[in-house]
LOKE-648280 format. One record per atom (N, C-alpha, C): x negated, y negated, z negated; atom name. Coordinates in steps of 0.2 Angstrom, whole numbers. Example, Ala and Ser with C-alpha at 12.3 -4.5 7.8 and 13.67 -1.06 7.14 Angstrom:
# residues 2
u; v; w; at
-66; 28; -39; N;
-62; 22; -39; CA;
-66; 16; -39; C;
-64; 11; -35; N;
-68; 5; -36; CA;
-64; 0; -39; C;
# end
This chain:
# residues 206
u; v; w; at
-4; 6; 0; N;
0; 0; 0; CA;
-4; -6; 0; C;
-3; -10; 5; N;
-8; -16; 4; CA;
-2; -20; 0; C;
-2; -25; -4; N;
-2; -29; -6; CA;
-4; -38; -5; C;
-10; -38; -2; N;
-11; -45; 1; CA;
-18; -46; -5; C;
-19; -41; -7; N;
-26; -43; -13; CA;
-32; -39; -12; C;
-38; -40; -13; N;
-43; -35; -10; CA;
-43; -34; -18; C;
-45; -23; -15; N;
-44; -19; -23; CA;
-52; -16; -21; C;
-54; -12; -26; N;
-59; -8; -23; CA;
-64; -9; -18; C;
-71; -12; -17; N;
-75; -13; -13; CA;
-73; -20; -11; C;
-68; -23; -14; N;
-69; -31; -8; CA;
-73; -36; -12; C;
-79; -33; -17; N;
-82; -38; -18; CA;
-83; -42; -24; C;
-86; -49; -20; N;
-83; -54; -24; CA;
-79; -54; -31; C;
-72; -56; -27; N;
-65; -56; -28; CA;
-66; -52; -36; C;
-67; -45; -33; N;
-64; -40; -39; CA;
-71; -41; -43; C;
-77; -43; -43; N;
-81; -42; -47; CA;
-77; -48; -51; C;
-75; -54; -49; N;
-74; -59; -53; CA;
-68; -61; -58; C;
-63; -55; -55; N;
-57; -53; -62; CA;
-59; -47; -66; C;
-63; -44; -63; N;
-65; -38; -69; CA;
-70; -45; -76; C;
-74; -47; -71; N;
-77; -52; -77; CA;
-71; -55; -82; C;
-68; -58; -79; N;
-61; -63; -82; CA;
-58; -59; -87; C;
-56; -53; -85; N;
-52; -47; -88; CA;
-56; -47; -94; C;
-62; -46; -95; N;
-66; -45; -99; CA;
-69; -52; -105; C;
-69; -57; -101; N;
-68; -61; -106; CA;
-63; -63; -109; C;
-59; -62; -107; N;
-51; -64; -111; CA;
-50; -59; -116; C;
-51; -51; -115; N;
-51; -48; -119; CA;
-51; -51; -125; C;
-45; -48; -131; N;
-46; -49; -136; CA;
-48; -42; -140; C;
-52; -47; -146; N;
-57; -41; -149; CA;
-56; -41; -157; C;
-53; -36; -159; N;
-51; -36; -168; CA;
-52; -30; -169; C;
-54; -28; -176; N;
-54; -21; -180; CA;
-48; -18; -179; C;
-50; -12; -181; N;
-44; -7; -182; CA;
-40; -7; -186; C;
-42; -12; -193; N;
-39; -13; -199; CA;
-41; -7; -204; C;
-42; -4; -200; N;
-47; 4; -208; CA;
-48; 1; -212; C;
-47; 3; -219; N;
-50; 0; -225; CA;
-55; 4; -225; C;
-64; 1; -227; N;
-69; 4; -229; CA;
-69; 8; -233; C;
-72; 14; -232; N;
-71; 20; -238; CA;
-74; 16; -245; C;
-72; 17; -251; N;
-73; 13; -260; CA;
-80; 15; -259; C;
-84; 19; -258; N;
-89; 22; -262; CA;
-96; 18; -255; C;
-94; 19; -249; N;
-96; 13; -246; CA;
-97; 6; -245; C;
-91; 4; -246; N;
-91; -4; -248; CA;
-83; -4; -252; C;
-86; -5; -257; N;
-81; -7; -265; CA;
-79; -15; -262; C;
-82; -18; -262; N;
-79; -25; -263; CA;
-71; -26; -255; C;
-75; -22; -249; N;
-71; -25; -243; CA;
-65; -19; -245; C;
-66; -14; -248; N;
-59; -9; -250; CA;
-55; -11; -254; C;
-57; -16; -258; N;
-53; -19; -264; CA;
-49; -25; -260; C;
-54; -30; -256; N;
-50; -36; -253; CA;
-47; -33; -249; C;
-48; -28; -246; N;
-41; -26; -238; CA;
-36; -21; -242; C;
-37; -18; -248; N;
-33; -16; -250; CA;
-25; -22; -252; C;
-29; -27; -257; N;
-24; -31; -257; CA;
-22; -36; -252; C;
-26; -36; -247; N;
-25; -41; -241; CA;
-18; -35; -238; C;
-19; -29; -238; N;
-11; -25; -234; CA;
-8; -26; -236; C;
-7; -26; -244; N;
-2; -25; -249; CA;
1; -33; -247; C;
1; -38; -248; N;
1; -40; -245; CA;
5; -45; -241; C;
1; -40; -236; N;
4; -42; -229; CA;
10; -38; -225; C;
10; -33; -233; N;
16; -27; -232; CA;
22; -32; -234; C;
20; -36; -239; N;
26; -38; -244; CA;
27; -45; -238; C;
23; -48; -234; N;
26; -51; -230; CA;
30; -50; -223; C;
28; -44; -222; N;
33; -40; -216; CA;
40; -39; -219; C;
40; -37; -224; N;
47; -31; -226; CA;
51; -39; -228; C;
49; -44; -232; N;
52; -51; -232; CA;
54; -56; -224; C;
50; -53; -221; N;
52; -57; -213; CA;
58; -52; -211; C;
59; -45; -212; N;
65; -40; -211; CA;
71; -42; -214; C;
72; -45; -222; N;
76; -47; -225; CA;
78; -54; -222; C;
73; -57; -223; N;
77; -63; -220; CA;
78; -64; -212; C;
78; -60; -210; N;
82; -59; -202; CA;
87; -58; -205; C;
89; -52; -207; N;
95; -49; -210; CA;
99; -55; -213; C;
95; -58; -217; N;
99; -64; -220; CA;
104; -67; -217; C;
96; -71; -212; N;
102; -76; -206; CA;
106; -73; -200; C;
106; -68; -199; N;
110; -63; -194; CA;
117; -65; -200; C;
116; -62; -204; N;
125; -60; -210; CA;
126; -68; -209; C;
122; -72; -209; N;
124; -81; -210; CA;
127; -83; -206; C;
124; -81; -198; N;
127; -83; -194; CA;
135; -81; -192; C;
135; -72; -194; N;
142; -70; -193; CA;
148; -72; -196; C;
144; -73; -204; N;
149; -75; -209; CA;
150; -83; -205; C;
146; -85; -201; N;
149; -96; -202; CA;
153; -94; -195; C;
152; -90; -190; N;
155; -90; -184; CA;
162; -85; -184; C;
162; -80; -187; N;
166; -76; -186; CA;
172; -76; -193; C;
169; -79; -198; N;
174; -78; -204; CA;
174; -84; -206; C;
170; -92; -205; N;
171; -97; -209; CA;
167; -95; -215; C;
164; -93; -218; N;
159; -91; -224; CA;
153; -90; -223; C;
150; -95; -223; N;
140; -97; -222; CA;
139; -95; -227; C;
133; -91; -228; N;
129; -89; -236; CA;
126; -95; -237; C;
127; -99; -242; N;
126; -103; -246; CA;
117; -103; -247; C;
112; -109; -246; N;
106; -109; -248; CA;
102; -103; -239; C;
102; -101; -236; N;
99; -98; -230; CA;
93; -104; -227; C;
97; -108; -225; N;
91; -114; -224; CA;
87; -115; -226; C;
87; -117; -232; N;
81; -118; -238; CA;
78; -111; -239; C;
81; -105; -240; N;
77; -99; -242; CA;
73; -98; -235; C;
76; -97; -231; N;
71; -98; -223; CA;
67; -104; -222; C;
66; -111; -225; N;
63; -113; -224; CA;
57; -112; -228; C;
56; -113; -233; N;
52; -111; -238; CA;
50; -102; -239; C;
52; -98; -235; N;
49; -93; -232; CA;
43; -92; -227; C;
43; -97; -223; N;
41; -95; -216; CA;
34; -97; -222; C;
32; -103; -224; N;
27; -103; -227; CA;
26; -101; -230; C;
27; -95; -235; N;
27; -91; -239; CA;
24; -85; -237; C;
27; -82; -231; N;
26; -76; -228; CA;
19; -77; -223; C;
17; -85; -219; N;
9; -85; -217; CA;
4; -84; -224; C;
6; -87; -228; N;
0; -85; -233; CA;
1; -79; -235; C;
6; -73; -236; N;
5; -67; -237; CA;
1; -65; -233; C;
2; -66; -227; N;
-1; -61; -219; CA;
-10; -64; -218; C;
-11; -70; -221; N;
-17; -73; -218; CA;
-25; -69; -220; C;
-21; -67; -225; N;
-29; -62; -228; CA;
-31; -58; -225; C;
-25; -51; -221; N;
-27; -47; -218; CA;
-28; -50; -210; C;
-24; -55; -208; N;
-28; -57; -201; CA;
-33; -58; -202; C;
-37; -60; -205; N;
-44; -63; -207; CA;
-49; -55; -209; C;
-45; -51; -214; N;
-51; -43; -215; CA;
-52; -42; -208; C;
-46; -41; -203; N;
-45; -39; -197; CA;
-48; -41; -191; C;
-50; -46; -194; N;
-52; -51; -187; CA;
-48; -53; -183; C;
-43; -54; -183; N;
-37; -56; -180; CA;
-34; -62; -178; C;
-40; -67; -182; N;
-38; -76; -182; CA;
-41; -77; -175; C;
-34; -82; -174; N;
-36; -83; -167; CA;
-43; -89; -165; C;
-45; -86; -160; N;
-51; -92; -159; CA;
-52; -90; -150; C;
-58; -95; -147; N;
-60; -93; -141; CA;
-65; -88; -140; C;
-62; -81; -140; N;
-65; -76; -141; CA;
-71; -74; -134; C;
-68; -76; -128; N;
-73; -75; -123; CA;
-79; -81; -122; C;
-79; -85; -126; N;
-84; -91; -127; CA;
-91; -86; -132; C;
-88; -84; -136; N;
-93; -79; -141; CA;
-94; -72; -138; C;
-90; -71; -134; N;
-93; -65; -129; CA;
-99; -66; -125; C;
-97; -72; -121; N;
-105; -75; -115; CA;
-110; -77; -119; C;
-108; -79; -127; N;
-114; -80; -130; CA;
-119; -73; -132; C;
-113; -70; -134; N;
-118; -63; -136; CA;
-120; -59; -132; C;
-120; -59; -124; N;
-121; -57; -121; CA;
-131; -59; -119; C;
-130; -66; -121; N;
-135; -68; -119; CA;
-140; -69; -126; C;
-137; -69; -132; N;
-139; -69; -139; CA;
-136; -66; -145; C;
-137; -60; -146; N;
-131; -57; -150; CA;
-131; -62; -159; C;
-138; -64; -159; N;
-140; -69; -167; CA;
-136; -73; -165; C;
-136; -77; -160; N;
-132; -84; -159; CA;
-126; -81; -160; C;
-122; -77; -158; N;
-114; -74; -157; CA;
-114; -75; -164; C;
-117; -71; -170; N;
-118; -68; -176; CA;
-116; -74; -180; C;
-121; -80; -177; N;
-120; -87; -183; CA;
-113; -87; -180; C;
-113; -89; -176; N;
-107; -96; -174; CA;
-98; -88; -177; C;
-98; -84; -179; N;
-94; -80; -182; CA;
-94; -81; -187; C;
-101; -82; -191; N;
-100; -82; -198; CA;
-98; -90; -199; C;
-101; -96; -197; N;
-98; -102; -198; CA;
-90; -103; -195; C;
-89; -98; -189; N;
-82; -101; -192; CA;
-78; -98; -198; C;
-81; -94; -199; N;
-78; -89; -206; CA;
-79; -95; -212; C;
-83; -98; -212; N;
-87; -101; -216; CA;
-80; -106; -217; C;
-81; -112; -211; N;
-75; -116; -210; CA;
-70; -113; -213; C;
-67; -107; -211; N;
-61; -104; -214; CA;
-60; -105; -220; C;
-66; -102; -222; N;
-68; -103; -231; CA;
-64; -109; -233; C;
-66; -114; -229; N;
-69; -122; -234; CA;
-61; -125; -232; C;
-56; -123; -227; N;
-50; -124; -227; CA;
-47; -123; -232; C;
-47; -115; -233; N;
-43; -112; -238; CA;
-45; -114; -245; C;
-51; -114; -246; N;
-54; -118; -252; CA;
-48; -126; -253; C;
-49; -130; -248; N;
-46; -137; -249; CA;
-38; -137; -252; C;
-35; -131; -246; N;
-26; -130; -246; CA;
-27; -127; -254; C;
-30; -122; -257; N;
-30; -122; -264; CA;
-31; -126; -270; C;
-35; -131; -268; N;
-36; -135; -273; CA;
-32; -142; -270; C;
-28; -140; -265; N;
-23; -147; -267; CA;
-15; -143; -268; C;
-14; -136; -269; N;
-9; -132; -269; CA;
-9; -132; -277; C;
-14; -131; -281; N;
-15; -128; -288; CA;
-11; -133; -294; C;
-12; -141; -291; N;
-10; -145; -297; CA;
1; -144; -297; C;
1; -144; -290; N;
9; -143; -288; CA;
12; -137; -292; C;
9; -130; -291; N;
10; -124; -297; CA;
9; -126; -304; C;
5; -126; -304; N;
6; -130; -311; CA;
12; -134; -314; C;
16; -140; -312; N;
17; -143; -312; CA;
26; -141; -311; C;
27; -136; -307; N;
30; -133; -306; CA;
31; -128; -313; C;
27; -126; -313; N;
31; -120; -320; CA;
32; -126; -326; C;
27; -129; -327; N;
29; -134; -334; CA;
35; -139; -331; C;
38; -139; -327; N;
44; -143; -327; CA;
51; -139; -321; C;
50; -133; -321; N;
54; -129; -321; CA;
57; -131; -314; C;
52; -134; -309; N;
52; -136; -304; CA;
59; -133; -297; C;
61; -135; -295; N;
68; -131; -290; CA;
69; -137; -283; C;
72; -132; -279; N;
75; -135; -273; CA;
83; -133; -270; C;
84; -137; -268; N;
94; -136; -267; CA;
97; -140; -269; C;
103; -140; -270; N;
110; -145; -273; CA;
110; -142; -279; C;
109; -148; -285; N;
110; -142; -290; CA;
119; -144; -292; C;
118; -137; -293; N;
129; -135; -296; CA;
130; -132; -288; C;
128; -132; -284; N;
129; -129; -276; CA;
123; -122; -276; C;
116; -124; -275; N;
112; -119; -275; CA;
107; -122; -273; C;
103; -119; -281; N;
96; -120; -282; CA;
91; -113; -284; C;
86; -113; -282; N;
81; -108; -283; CA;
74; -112; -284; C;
72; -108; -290; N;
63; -110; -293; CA;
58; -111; -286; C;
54; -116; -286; N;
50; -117; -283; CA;
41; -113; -285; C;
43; -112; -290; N;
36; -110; -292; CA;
34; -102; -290; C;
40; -98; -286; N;
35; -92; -284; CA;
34; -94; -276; C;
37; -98; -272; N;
34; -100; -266; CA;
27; -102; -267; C;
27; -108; -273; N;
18; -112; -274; CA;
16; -106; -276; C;
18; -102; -282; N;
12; -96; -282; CA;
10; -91; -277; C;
14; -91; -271; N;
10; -87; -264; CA;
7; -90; -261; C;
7; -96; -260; N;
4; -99; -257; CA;
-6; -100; -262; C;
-5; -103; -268; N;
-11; -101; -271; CA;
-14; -95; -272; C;
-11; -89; -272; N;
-13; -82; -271; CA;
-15; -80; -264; C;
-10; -82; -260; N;
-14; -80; -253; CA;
-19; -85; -250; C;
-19; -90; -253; N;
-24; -96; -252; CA;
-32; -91; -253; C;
-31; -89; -261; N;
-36; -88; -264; CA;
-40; -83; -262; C;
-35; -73; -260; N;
-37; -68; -256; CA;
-36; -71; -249; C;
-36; -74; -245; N;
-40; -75; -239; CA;
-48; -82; -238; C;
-47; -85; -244; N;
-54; -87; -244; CA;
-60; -83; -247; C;
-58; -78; -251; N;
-64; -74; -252; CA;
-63; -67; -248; C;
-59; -67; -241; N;
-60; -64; -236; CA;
-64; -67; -233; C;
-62; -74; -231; N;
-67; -77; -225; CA;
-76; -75; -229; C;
-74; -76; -235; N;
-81; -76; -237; CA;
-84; -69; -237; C;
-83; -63; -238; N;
-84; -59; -238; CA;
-87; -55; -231; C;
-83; -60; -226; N;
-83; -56; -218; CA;
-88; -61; -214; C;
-90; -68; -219; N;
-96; -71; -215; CA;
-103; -68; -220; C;
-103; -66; -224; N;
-108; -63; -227; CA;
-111; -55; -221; C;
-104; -51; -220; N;
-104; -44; -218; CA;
-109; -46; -210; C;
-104; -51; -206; N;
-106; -53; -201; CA;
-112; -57; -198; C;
-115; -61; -205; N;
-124; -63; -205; CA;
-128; -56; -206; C;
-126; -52; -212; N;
-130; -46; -212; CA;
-132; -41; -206; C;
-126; -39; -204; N;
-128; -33; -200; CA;
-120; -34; -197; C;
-120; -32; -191; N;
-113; -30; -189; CA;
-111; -23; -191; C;
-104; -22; -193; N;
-102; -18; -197; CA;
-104; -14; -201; C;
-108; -19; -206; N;
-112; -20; -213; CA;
-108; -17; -218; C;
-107; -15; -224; N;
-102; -14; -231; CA;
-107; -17; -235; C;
-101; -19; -239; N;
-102; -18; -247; CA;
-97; -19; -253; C;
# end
C-alpha cells in the first residue's frame, strides 16, 4: 500500500522521524520500590510516596462519584448535594499534593525530556547534573510552598479554621492544609533523595 510517505530505505526522511520518535520519547521508571535491604531510605520514601498516591486515586473516584450523583440530583430531581463545589474545589489541590511524591520517585515530572537525551548522548555527566539540579529546583520549590503552607495549618487548628456557609455547610480546613504540608514535605525529600541517587551513579540505592 503506498500511502504518499517513503517507509523503509527512503532515507533521509525515515532516518529523521526515527530520530524525532526517539527524542520525544518519554522516559520514567517502572515505579518498583527498591528491595529494604538494598536501599532502605528510597523503599521507605516510595513506599509512602504509593500509599499515598493510592489515597489520591481512590479520592479522585469518590469525587467523580460525588459530582456525577450532584449533577443528577440538580437535573433530574431538583436536589443538588449541598457543599460539591467547595469539596471539589479544595480537592483537586489536595489530591496534586497526594500524587506529587510518587511522580517525582518515578520520574514522572514533566520536563524537556529530549533536550537531556542530545545532552547525554554527547555527555552522560552533563545529562547527570542538569537532572540532579532540576531535582534540586524541585527541592527548593517544595521547600518554599512548605514553609509558606506551615503557618496557615497551624493557624488553622488553633482557630478551628472552615470554609462554606456556616448554618448551610461548612467543613474544617485543616485536613486540606495538612496534605498539602505532608505531601509538600514527602516530595521534597524525594526530590532530594533522587538528586543525590542521580549525581552518584545511575540507578544508585540507598
Amino acid at each position: 500500500m503506498n500511502d504518499g510517505l517513503p517507509h523503509d530505505g527512503a532515507g533521509p526522511f525515515h532516518d529523521t522521524v526515527r530520530a524525532m520518535a526517539e527524542d520525544i520519547e518519554i522516559r520514567a521508571d517502572t515505579g518498583t520500590l527498591p528491595a529494604f535491604a538494598t536501599a532502605p531510605i528510597g523503599f521507605a520514601l516510595g513506599s509512602v510516596a504509593n500509599l499515598f498516591s493510592a489515597i489520591g486515586t481512590i479520592w479522585i473516584g469518590l469525587m467523580m462519584v460525588m459530582i456525577v450523583l450532584d449533577v443528577i440530583g440538580r437535573n433530574f430531581f431538583n436536589a443538588p448535594i449541598t457543599g460539591v463545589a467547595e469539596i471539589a474545589g479544595r480537592s483537586v489541590v489536595a489530591i496534586v499534593f497526594l500524587q506529587i511524591a510518587a511522580a517525582v520517585m518515578q520520574g514522572r515530572l514533566t520536563r524537556a525530556d529530549f533536550l537531556i537525551r542530545r545532552i547525554g548522548s554527547a555527555s552522560p555527566g552533563a545529562a547527570r547534573l542538569l537532572d540532579s539540579l532540576f531535582l534540586l529546583v524541585g527541592a527548593l520549590v517544595f521547600a518554599l510552598i512548605l514553609w509558606a503552607s506551615w503557618p496557615n495549618t497551624i493557624k488553622a487548628f488553633e482557630t478551628s479554621e472552615f470554609f462554606g456557609v456556616q448554618g448551610v455547610f461548612t467543613i474544617p480546613t485543616l485536613p486540606f492544609r495538612a496534605i498539602t504540608v505532608l505531601g509538600c514535605a514527602v516530595a521534597l525529600l524525594a526530590c532530594l533523595y533522587r538528586a543525590a541517587m542521580t549525581w552518584r551513579a545511575p540507578g544508585g540505592a540507598a
